[in-house]
N, C-alpha and C positions, 0 to 999 in steps of 0.2 A: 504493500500500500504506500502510495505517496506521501511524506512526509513535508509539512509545515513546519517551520518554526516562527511561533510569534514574538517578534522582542520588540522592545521601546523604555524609553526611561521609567521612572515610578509615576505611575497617576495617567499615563496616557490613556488609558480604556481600556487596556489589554484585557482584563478581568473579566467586566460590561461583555466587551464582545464574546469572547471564551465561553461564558453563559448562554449569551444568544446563539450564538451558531451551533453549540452541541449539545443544548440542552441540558449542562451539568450544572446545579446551582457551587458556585463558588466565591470565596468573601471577597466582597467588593466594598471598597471604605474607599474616602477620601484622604488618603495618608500615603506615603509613602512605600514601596517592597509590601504592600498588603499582600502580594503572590512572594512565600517562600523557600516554595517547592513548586517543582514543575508541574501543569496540568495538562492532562494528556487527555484527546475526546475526538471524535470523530467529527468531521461536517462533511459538505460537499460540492461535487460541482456538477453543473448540469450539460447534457447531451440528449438531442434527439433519440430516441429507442426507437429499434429497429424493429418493433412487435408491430407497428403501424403499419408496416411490410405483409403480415401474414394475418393481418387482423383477428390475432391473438392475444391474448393478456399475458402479460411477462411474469413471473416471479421472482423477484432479485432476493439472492442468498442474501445480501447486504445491501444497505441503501433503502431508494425506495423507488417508484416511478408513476407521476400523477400527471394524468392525460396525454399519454406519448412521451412525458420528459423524463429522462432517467436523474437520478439522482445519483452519482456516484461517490462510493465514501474518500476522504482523503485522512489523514492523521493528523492532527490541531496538537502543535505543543508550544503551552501556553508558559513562557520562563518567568522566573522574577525580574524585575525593573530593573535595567540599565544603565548605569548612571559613569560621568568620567573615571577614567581611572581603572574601571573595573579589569582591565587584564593585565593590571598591576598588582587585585587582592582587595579595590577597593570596593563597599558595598558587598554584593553577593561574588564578588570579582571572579574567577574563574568556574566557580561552582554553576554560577548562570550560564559562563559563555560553553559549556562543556556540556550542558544540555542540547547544545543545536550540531553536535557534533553529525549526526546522522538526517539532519533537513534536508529534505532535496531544493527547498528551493526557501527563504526565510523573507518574509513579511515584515518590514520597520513600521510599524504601526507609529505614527505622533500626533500630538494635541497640534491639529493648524488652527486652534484658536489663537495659541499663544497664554493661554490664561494658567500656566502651569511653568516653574522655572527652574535653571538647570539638574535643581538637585529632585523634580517633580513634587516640589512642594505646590499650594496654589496661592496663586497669585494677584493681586489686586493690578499690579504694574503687565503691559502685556509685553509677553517675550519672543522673539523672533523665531517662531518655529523650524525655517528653515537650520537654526544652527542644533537641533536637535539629531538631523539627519546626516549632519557633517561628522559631527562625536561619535554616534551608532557606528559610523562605516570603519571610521578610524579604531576604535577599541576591536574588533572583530578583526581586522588588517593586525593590530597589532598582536592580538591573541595568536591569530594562526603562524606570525611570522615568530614568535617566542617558541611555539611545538616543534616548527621544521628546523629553527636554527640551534638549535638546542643540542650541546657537542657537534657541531658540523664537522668542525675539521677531523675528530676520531673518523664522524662516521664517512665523509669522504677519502681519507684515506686509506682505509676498508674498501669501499665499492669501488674506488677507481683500480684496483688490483684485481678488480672479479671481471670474469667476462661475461657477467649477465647483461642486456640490454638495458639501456638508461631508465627507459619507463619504469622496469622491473626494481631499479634499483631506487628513483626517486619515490616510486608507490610505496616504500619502507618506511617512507617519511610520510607522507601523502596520507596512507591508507585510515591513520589516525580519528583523518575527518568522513571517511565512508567513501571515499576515491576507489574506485577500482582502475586498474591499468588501462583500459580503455578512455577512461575518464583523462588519464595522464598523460598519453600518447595524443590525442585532442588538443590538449595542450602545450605538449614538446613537440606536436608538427607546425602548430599555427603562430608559434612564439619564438625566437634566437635565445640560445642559453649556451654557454660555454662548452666546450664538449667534454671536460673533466670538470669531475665535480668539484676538486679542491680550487679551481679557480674561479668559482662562484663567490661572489662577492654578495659583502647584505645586501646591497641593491638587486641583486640576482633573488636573492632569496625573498626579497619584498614582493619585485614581480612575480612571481611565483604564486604566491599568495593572493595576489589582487587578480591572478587570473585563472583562480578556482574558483572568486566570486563571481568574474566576468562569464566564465563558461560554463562550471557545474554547480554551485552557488550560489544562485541571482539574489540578489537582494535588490525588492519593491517596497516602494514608499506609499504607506495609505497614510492619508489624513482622516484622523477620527476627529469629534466634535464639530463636524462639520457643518451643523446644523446651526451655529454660532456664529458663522461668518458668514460676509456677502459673495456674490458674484468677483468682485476686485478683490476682495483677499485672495479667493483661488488662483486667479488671473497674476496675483503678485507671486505669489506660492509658483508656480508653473514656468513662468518666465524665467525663476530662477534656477529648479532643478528638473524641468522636464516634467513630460505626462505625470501626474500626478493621479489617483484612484481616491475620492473622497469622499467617507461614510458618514456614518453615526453610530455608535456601538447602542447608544441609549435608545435610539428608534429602533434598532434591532432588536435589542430587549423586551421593550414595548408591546413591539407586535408579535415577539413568539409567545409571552406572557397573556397575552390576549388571544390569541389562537390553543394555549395550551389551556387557559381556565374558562374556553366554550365561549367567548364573545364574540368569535369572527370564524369563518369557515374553513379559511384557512392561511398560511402563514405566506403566502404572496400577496404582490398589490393587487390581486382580481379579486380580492376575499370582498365579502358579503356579511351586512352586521348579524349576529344570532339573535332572539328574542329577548335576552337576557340582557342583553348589553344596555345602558342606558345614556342619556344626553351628555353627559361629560364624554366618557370614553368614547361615544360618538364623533363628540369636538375635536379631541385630541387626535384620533385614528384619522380623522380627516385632515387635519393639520401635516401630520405625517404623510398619508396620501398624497397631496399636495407637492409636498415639498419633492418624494420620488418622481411623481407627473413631470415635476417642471425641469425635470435631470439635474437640479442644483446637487442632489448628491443619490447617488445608485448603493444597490444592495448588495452587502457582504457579498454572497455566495454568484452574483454577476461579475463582482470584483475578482473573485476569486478564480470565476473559469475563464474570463479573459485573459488572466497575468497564467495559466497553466496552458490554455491555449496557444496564446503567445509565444510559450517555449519551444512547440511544435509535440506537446501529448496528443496523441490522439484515444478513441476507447475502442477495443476488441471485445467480439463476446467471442470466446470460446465453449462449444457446446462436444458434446457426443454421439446427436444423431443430428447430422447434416441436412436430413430431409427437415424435421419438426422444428427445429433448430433447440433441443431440449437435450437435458442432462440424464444421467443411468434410472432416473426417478420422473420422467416426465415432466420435468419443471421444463418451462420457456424459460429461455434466454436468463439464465441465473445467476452467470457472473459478468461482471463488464473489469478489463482491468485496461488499466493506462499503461504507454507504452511513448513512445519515442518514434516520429518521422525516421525510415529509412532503418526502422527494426522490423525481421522479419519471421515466419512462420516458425523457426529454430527458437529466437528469444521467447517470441512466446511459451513456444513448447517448456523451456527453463522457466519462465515467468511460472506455469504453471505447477512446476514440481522439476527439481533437478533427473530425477530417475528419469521423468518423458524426457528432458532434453537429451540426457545422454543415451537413452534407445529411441531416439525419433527415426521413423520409416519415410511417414508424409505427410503431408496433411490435405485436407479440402473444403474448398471456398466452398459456403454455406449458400452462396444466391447461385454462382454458374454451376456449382456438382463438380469440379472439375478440380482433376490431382494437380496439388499445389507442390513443387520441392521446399526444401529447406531454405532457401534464398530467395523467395518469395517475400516481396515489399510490403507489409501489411498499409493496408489503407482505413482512414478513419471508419468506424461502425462495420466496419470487415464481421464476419461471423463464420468462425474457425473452426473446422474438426483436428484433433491432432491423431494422428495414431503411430504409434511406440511399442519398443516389446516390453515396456516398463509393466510390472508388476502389481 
């Protein structure tokens, strides 16, 4: 499963949001590191279902899927607050940033109100949000560059007497953060690095670092509290560090709170009020309404499948009867998993159990019937048979 990681200073909304999107009640104060342990929770993101295809009702082992749209799960891991210093020891200092070791892809969640200040106390004076997002990137840059540079020169003059291949030997260092050699190789094709490694300089060793968040790593900037500011804050916010993705964790709140205690139908903006509901929460759910209508700020789980789209995931159903498109049990289309542009019928096969990858035969596209090989390009919403002499 795809992993998240959520970080931002103390008091950005991490908590708020973490609530709303998975449904786990967690303490949410106005204070500072109210998160001291990491929270771990499912959300998701959304994809056409291919059950529209056979005009069948799907069953998803996981997730869910309401009116053709699947819901697919990803892993929300919610850290403690971030604050300067911290891959020095300060605040929650390494203990935090060592949580997002295994993210595939890490979310800087910040207050673009500004109404919260550097240490995420709250604040009456407003503060430049954007320097929130400068400090984030820089403590993580320095995090990782403190793990790889850590005995270099032992460990280079070790590896450059071995004749294993650079990948193999920088993934030693690498793997730390959930890198696999593919991952590494990506990287030492598309970047210049010294050809021994004892002549790697910290500079060498910084980019290094900066382009495991550029290529395997991405870190995206949401603005929460978004609901706070105007049109021209965002417009200021943007100018400065590019697309920006701006929420409200507190309307997300709101409305799944309101969808989970029966006053609305359901937890998108198409929902319908329930009988119970009355004139206030009326007011407010329209207020919110509103505010999505006018696109001044979009919802988590839109945010979320644009910045994973973006990367070029796409979702597979892999099934075991190619005709019904259903699993040893009859279920439609039961699992959906994310994959990667230019992975093909082989990954999958591994994706789904290392035994099928390493007895995979063939496999067969679910709509043409027709034998696929192992080097076979998976395409968005693909619907996959594998067969294996796996066990």
């Amino acid at each position: 499963m795809l992993k998240i990681g959520l970080i931002g200073k103390p008091n950005a909304g991490k908590s708020t949001l973490f609530s709303a999107i998975t449904s786990i009640d967690v303490e949410i104060a106005n204070y500072p590191f109210t998160t001291i342990k990491p929270n771990v929770g499912i959300s998701f993101i959304k994809d056409k279902c291919p059950e529209n295809e056979i005009n069948e009702k799907c069953h998803p082992r996981e997730g869910k899927c309401i009116n053709g749209i699947r819901y697919i799960p990803v892993e929300i891991i919610d850290v403690p607050g971030l604050i300067e210093g911290a891959s020095e020891g300060k605040g929650m200092g390494n203990e935090f940033l060592d949580n997002i070791r295994d993210a595939d892809i890490i979310i800087n969640l910040f207050d673009a109100s500004g109404l919260t200040d550097k240490e995420g106390n709250v604040s009456e004076n407003r503060y430049n949000p954007v320097e929130d997002l400068t400090f984030v990137n820089k403590e993580i840059l320095k995090w990782m560059y403190s793990k790889i540079a850590k005995d270099w020169i032992k460990f280079a003059r070790k590896e450059d007497n071995s004749s294993e291949r650079m990948e193999l030997k920088i993934l030693k260092k690498a793997a730390t953060f959930g890198l696999n050699e593919k991952d590494v190789f990506l990287i030492m094709s598309r970047e210049k690095f010294p050809d021994k490694l004892i002549n790697w300089s910290d500079n060498d060793i910084n980019n290094f670092c900066s382009y495991i968040i550029k290529y395997i790593k991405p870190v995206f900037n949401v603005g929460n509290k978004s609901d706070l500011i105007n049109a021209g804050d965002r417009n200021d916010i943007e100018n400065i560090i590019g697309k920006t993705h701006f929420i409200s964790a507190e309307y997300e709140l709101l409305i799944e709170k309101a969808y989970k205690n029966g006053y609305i139908t359901a937890d998108t903006m198409d929902f319908e009020y329930m009988e119970k509901s009355g004139s206030e929460q009326r007011k407010i759910l329209n207020e919110i309404k509103s505010k999505f209508a006018d696109g001044e700020i979009v919802r988590f789980y839109d945010t979320l499948t644009d910045i994973i789209r973006g990367l070029g995931y796409i979702v597979i159903y892999p099934v075991l009867d190619e005709g019904k498109w259903t699993d040893k049990n009859g279920n439609i289309l039961p699992d959906a998993f994310l994959l990667k542009e230019g992975d093909t019928a082989l990954d999958l096969a591994y994706k789904i159990h290392t035994d099928i990858g390493e007895n995979f035969i063939r496999a067969v596209n679910g709509r043409t019937r027709r034998v696929i090989g192992k080097d076979y390009k998976l395409l968005n919403n693909d619907v996959i048979k594998i067969i294996s002499n796996s066990r």
